[in-house]
N, C-alpha and C positions, 0 to 999 in steps of 0.2 A: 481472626482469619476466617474467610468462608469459606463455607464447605463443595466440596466441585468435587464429581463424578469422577472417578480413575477410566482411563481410557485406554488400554490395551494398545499394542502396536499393531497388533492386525485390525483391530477395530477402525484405530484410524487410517491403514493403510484401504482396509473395504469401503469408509466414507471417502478415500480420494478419489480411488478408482470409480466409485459408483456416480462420483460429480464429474469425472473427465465425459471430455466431448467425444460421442463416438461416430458424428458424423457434421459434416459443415454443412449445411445449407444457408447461410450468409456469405452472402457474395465479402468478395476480399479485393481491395485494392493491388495489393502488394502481388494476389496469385496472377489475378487478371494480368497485373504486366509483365508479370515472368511467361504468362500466354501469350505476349507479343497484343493486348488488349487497357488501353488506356480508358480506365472509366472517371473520369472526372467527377462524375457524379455522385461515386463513393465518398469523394472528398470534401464535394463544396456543393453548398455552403457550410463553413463549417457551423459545427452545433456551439450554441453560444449558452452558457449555462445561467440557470433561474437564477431569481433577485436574493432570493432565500440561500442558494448554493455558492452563488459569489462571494455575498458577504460573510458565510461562515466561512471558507477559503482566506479571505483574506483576515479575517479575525486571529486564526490559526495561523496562517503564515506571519500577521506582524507578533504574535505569542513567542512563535519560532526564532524570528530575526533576534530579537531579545534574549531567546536563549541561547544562540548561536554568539551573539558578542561575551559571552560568560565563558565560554568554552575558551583553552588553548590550545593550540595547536601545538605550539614547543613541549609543553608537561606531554604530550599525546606522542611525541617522537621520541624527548628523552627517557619515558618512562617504557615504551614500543608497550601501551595496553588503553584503552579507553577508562579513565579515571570513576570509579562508581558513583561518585555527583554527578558528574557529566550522566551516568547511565539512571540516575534517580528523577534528574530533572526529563530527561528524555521520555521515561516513565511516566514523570507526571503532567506532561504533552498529552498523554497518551498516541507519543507518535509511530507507535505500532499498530494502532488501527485507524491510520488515517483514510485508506478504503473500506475497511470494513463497515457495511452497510448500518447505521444508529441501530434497527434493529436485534442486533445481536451483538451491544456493546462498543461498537468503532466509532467513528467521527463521520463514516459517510463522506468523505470529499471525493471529489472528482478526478480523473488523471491526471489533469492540467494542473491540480491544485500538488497534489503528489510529484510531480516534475518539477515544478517551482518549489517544494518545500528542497527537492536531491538537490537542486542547485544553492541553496542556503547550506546545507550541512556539507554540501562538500566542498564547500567555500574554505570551511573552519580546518577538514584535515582528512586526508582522501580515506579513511577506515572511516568515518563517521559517517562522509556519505555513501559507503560500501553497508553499513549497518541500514542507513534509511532505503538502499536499494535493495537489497535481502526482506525489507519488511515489506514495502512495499511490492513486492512480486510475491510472497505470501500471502498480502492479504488481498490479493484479486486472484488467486487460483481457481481453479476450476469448482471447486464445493463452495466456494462463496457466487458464481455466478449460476452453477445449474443443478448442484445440489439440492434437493426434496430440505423442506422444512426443518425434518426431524434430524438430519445429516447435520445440515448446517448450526442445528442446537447442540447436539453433540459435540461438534468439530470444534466449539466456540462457547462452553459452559459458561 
C-alpha cells in the first residue's frame, strides 16, 4: 500500500474554495441567450479533438464496452447494491479519473469522451451510470481546472 498524505477536511475544503471561479470572464453561450443574445460563435465550429486524444478515447471507451457487457443489471436490482467486481473492475478502468488531467494520475480524456463512456454504463443499470456521473463532475471541479499546482497535488496525492 502507498503511502499518501492525510488531508484534513478543512484543508480540502480551503483547496476547493481556493480553485472556485470568483469571477467569469469567458464569454458563455447559454448566458448570452438568457440575455436575449445568440452567439453562434461560441458554438461553432465545434472543437474537434487531436489525433493523440481521439484515439486514447476510443481505446478507453472500447475497454469500457467490454466491461460493460460483464456487468448485470438483474444481480444490480435484485441485490439493490453495486456488486464489488463490478466496483474492482471499474477501479481497474481507472474510471474515476477519466477527466483527470495524466498529470496528476487520471486518464485526461475529454468531455465528449466522458459523455460517451455515461452513455455505456448507463446502458448497463441507471446507478452505475449515476456512479460514472458523480465521478465524472468530480473530476472536472473547479481545483482540477484553476487550482495553483500545489492545490491540485494535494487534492489528488
Amino acid at each position: 500500500m502507498s503511502a499518501t498524505a492525510h488531508i484534513s477536511e478543512n484543508e480540502a475544503r480551503a483547496v476547493a474554495e481556493e480553485g472556485r471561479e470568483s469571477g467569469w470572464s469567458k464569454p458563455s453561450f447559454a448566458k448570452e441567450l438568457f440575455l436575449g443574445e445568440f452567439r453562434f460563435d461560441l458554438i461553432h465550429p465545434h472543437r474537434r479533438p487531436g489525433v493523440d486524444d481521439a484515439e486514447r478515447g476510443t481505446a478507453f471507451l472500447d475497454q469500457l464496452r467490454d466491461y460493460c457487457a460483464t456487468l448485470d443489471g438483474a444481480v444490480i436490482e435484485r441485490e439493490a447494491r453495486i456488486p464489488d467486481t463490478d466496483i474492482k473492475g471499474w477501479a481497474d478502468l481507472d474510471c474515476s479519473g477519466i477527466k483527470i488531467p495524466r498529470e496528476y494520475g487520471g486518464l485526461g480524456l475529454s468531455q465528449v469522451t466522458c459523455n460517451r463512456a455515461l452513455m455505456l454504463l448507463g446502458s448497463v443499470y441507471p446507478s452505475v451510470g449515476a456512479l460514472g456521473s458523480a465521478q465524472c463532475s468530480r473530476s472536472c471541479s473547479p481545483s482540477h481546472r484553476s487550482a495553483t499546482l500545489r492545490a491540485r497535488a494535494s487534492a489528488h496525492p
